[in-house]
N, C-alpha and C positions, 0 to 999 in steps of 0.2 A: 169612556163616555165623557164630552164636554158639558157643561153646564153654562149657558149665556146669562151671563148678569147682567149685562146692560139693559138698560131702561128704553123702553118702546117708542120709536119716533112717532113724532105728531100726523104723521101723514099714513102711518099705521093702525092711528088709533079710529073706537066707534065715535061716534058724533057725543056721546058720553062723555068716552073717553076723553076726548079733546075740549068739552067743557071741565070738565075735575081738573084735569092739566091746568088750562085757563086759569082757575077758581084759585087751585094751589101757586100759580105764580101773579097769580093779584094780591096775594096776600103776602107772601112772600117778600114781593118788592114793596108792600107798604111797612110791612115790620121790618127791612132793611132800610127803608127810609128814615123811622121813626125812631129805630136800636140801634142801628148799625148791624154787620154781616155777624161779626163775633157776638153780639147780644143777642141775636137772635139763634134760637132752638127748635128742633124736630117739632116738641110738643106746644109749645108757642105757635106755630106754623099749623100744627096738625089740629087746634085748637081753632082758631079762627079760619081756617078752610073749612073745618068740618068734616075731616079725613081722618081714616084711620093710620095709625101707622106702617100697615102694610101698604095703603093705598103711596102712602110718601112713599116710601120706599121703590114703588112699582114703578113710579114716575121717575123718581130722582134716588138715585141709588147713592150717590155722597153729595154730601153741601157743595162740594166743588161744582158739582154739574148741575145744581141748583143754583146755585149763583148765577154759574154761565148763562143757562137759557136765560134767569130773571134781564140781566144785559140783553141778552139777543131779544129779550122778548120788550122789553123797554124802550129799546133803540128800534125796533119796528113799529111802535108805537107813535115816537115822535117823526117816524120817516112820514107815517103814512100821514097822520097829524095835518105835515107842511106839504104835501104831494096834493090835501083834499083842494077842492073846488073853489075854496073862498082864496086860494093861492093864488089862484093861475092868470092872474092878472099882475103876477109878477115876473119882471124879466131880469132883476137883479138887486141886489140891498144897497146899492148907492144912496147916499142920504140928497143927495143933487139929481138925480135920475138918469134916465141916458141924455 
């Protein structure tokens, strides 16, 4: 019998699911912000989400892959950020223009 440890993708999860996810990498990324990756802990994390430690665990099964997402999930932030609507009156960042 295999056993799957991986952690359930976002596009797997209930509409629950993918707010606790959510919840756990806002938090996440503000105590990496505010500690650094090494200062920050399970319990730390699992404190200020508001999660259990199985709920961490269920999402993010090592800090590695907590990290990762918090990146992927930070860098979609600032994509979508510059993509909104108050942009698009931009055609380039030349400081002289076209």
């Amino acid at each position: 019998m295999t056993i799957n440890t991986a952690a359930p993708t976002p596009d797997k999860l209930t509409s629950k699911g993918k707010a606790t996810r959510a919840r756990i990498l806002d938090q996440a990324a503000e105590l990496i912000y505010t500690k650094g990756v090494h200062a920050t802990n399970n319990e730390q994390l699992r404190r200020a989400a508001g999660v259990s430690g199985s709920q961490l665990n269920h999402y993010f099964s090592t800090k590695e892959s907590l990290v990762l997402a918090v990146i992927a999930w930070q860098a979609e932030r600032v994509l979508t950020f510059h993509r909104s609507e108050r942009f698009a009156c931009f055609d380039n960042l030349d400081e002289d223009g076209p």
